[in-house]
C-alpha positions as CSV (number, residue, x, y, z in Angstrom):
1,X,-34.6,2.3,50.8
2,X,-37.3,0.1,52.3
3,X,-41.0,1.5,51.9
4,X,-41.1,1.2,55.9
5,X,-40.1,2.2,58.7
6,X,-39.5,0.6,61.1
7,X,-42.5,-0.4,64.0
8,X,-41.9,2.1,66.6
9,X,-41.5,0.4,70.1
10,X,-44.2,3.3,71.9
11,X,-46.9,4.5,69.9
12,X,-47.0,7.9,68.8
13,X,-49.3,10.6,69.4
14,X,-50.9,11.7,66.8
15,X,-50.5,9.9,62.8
16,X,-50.3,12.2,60.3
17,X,-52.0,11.8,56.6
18,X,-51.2,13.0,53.4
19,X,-53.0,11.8,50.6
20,X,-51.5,12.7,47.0
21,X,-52.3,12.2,43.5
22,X,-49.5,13.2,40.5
23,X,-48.0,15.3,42.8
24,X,-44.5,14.4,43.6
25,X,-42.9,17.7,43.0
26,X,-44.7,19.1,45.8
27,X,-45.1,16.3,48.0
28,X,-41.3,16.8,49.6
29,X,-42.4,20.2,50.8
30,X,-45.1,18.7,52.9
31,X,-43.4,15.8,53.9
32,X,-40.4,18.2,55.4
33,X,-42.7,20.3,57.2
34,X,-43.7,17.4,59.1
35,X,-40.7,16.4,59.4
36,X,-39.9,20.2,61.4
37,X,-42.3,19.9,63.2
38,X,-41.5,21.3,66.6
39,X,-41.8,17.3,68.0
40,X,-39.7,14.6,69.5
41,X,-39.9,12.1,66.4
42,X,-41.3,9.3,68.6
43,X,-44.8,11.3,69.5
44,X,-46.0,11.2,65.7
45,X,-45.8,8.9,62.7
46,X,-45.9,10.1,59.1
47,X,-49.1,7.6,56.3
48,X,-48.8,9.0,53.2
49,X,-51.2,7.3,51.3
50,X,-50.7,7.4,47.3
51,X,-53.4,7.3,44.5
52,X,-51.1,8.0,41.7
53,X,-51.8,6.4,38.2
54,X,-48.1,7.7,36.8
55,X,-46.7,4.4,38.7
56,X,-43.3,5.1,37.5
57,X,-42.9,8.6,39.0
58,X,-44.5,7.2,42.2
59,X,-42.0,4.3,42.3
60,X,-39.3,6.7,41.9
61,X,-40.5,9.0,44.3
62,X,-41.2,6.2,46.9
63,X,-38.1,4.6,46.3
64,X,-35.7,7.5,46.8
65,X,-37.5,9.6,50.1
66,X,-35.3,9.9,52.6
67,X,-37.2,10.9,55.9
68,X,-36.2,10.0,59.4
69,X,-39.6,10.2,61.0
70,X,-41.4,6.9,61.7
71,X,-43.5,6.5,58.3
72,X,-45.3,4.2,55.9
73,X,-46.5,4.8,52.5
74,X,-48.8,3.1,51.0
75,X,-49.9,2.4,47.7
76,X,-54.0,2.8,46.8
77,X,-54.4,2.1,42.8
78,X,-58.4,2.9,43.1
79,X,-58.6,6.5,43.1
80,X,-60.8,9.0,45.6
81,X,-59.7,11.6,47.9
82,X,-61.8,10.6,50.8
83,X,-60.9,6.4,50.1
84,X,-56.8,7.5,50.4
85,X,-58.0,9.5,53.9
86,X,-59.8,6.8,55.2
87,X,-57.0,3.9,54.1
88,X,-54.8,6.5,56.1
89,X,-56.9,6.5,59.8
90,X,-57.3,2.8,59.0
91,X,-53.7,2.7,59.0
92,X,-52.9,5.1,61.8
93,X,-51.9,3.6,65.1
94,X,-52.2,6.9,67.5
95,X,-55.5,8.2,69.1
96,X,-55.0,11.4,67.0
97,X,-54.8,11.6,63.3
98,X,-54.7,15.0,61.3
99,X,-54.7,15.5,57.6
100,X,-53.0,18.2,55.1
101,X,-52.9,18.3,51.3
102,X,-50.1,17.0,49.3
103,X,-49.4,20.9,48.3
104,X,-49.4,22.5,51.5
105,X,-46.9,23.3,54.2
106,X,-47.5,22.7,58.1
107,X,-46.6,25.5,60.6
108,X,-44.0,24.5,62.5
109,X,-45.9,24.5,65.5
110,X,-48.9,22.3,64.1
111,X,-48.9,19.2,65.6
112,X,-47.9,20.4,69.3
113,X,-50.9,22.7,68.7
114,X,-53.3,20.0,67.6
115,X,-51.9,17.8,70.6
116,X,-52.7,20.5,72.9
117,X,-55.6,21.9,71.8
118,X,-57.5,17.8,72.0
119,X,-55.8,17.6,75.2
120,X,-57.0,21.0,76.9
121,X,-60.5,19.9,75.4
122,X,-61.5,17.0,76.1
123,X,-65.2,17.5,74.6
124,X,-63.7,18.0,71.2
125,X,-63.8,15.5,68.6
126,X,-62.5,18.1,65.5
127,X,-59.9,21.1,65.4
128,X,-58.2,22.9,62.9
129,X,-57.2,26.2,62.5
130,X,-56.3,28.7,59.6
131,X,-55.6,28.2,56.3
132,X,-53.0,30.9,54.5
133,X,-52.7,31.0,50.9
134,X,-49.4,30.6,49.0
135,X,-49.7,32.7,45.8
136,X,-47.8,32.0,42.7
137,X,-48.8,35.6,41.6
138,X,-50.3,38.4,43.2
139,X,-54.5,37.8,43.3
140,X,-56.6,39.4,41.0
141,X,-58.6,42.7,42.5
142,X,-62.0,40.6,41.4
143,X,-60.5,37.5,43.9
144,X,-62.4,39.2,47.0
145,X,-62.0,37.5,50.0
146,X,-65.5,36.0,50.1
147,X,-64.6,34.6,46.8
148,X,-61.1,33.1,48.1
149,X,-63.3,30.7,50.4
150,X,-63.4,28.3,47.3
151,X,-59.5,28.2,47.2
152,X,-59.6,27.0,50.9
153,X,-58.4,30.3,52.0
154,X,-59.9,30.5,56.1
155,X,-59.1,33.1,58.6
156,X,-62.0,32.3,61.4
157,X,-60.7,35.1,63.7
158,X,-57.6,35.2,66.6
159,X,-58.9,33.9,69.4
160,X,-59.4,29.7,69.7
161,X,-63.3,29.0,70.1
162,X,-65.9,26.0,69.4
163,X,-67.3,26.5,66.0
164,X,-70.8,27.0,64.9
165,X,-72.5,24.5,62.7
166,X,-72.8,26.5,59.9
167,X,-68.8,26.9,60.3
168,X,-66.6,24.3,58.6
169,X,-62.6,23.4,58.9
170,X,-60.8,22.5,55.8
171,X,-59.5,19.2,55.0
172,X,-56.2,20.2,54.7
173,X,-55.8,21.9,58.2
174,X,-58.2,19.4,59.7
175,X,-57.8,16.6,63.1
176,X,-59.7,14.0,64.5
177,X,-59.8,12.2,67.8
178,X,-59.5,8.7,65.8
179,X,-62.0,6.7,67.9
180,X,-64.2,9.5,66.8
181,X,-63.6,9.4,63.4
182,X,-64.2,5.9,63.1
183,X,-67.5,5.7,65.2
184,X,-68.5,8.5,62.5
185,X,-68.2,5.9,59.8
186,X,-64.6,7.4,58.4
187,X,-64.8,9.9,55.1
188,X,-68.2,9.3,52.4
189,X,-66.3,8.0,49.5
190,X,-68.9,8.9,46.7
191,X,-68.0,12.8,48.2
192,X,-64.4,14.2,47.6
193,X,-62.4,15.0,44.8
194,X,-61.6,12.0,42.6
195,X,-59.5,12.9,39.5
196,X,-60.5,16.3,38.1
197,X,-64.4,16.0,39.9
198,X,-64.9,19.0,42.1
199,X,-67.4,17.5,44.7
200,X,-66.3,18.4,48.4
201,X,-67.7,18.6,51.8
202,X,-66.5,15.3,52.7
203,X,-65.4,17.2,55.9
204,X,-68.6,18.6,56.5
205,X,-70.5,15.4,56.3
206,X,-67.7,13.3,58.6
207,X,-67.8,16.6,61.3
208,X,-71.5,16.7,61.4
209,X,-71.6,12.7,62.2
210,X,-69.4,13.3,64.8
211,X,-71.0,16.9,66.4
212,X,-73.9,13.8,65.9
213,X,-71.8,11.8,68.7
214,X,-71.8,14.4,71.3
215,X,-68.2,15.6,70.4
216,X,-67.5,19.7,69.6
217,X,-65.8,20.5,67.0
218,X,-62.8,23.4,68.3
219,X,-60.6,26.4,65.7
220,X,-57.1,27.1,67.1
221,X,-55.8,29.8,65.2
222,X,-52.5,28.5,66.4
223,X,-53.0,25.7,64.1
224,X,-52.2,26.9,61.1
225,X,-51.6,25.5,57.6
226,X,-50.2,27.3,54.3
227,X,-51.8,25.9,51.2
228,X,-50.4,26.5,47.6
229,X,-53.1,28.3,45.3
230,X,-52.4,27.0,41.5
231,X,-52.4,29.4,38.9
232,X,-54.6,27.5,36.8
233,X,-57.3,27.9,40.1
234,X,-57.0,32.1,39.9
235,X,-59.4,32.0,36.7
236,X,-62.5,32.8,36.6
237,X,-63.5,29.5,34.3
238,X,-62.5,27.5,37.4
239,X,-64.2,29.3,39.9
240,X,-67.3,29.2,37.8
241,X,-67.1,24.9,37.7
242,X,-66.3,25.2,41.9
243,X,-69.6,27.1,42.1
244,X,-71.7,24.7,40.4
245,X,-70.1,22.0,42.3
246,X,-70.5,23.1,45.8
247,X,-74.0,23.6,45.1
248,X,-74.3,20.2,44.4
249,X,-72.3,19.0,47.2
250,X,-74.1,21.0,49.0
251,X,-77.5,19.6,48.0
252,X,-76.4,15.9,48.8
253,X,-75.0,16.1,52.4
254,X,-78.5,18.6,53.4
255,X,-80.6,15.6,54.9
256,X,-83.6,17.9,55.3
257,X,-83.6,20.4,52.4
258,X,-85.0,23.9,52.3
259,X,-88.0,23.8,50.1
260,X,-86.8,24.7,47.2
261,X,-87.7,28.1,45.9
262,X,-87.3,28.7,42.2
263,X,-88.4,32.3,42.2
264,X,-85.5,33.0,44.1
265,X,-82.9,31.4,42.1
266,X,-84.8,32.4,38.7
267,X,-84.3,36.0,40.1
268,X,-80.7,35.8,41.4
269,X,-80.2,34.6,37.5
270,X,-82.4,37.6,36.3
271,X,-81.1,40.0,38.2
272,X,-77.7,39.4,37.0
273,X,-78.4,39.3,33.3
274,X,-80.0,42.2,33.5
275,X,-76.9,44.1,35.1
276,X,-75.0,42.9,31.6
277,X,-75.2,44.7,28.1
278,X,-78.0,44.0,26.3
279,X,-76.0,41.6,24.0
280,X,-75.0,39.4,26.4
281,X,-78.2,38.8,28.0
282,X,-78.2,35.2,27.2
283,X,-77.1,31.7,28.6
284,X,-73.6,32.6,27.8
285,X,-73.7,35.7,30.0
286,X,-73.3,33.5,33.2
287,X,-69.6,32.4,31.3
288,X,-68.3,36.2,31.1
289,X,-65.3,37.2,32.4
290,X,-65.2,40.4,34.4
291,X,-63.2,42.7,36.2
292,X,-66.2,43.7,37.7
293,X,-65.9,42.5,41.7
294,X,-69.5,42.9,42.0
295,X,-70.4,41.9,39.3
296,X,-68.7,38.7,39.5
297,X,-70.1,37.8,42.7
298,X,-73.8,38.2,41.6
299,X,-72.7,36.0,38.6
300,X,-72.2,33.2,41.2
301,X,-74.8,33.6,42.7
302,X,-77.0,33.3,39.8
303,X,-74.4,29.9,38.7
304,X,-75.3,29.2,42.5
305,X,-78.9,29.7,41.8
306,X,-79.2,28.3,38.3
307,X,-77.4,24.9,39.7
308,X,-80.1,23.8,42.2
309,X,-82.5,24.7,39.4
310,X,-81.4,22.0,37.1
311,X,-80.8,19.9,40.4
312,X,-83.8,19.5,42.1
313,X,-87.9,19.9,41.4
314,X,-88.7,23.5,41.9
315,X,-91.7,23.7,40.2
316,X,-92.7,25.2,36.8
317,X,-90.3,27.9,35.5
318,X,-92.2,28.4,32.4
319,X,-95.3,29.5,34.3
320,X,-92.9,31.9,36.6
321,X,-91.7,33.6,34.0
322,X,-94.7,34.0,32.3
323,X,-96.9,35.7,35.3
324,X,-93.6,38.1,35.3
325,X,-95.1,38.7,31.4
């Protein structure tokens, strides 16, 4: 079939993105809950925007979708999460553009939400809503909730209401006003996942730029977005590398920095080795598994702590410890 549709005579309403890479077996799913959404087909228009390097199962894939919906998909050989989004908004032809992961399923009530939600607030520049997990196995007891934040699990409460600063929306249950967007300067593209690099808060950067512009930035929990959770994620080895990460994604996108205190870090990692056997009160301690839902919580934190460490000039750790002596 022809990679395009064709031009729609009225513009839509609000372009949706999906941005995949080698996923093709769970693209479909997110393409048809778009394609249920609870929306005449002429108020949106589907961009799926594709960084795959396995050419041959893209090609296939591309070649045999079969989707009524007004849609393009383009091909982007240089990879980068947050280049595919902003090749997507570039692309977009509606005033509204909103974003959800190759592996995760719309509500069939999403768009019409998004849509009403920008239109009952004109002030708002950002919404999103909730973000429910789709197991493949029941979680782990040491997977607490605070912890299930790194698997883009949100719940922000019942009630719509602007968000805080310090409170983010996930980038695959995430909207923009697209004049907005762009005026922000689109998604940093040195932020992002790109191939198996954790870095993130691309989101958070692009929504602060455009809180920046005067805009508000709105959760609808009527907006809501069910997102697989990959088995090889419910580990405690990869939660441990998303940890590390964060901190330094965090580090990069805080224009004025905290001073940096390294008796506090040095004690969160303290503090943690010491609540371990004697034996494994060593570097390895802070790679232990545990069943321990405590315990594995003030590991990272002390991961957390160790991170800016090793990223940034704290001072002398040597004579720290040794005035502990």
């Amino acid at each position: 079939m022809p990679r395009d549709s064709l031009e729609p005579t009225v513009l839509p309403k609000i372009s949706v993105v999906i941005c995949t890479f080698n996923r093709h077996d769970l693209l479909l799913e997110a393409i048809m809950s778009i394609e249920l959404q609870d929306l005449p087909d002429q108020d949106y228009e589907l961009i799926v925007v594709d960084n795959s390097d396995d050419l041959a199962a893209r090609d296939q894939f591309r070649d045999s979708l079969q989707i009524t919906c007004a849609h393009r998909y383009i091909d982007e050989a240089r990879p980068g999460l947050s280049r595919a989004r902003n090749i997507g908004i570039q692309a977009a032809r509606a005033g509204l553009v909103a974003f959800l992961d190759d592996d995760a399923k719309a509500s069939v009530g999403w768009l019409p939400h998004i849509i009403k939600s920008f239109a009952e607030h004109e002030e708002a520049g950002v919404v999103g809503g909730p973000v429910r997990p789709i197991w493949a196995a029941r979680p782990p007891a040491w997977l607490t909730p605070q912890l299930q934040s790194f698997l883009t699990v949100i719940d922000r409460g019942d009630e719509p209401r602007p968000l805080a600063e310090e409170e983010w929306l996930s980038g695959t249950n995430i909207a923009f006003r697209t004049q907005a967007v762009t005026e922000a300067g689109l998604f940093p593209e040195n932020l992002g996942r790109i191939r198996g690099l954790l870095l993130s808060n691309e989101e958070l950067l692009v929504t602060k730029r455009i809180r920046d512009l005067g805009y508000t930035v709105l959760y609808d929990p009527k907006i809501e977005m069910h997102h697989r959770v990959h088995p090889e994620r419910v580990s405690q080895s990869w939660l441990r590398r998303r940890v590390f990460w964060q901190v330094l994604s965090d580090l990069y996108i805080d224009e004025q920095p905290q001073k940096c205190r390294a008796e506090d870090d040095i004690q969160r990692v303290l503090d943690f080795l010491m609540k371990l056997a004697p034996r494994h009160r060593g570097a390895m301690g802070l790679f232990l598994d545990t069943d321990d839902p405590d315990l594995l919580t003030a590991q990272t934190e002390a991961i957390s702590g160790l991170a800016r460490l090793l990223a940034t000039d704290c001072g002398d750790w040597r004579g720290f410890l040794a005035s502990r002596g």
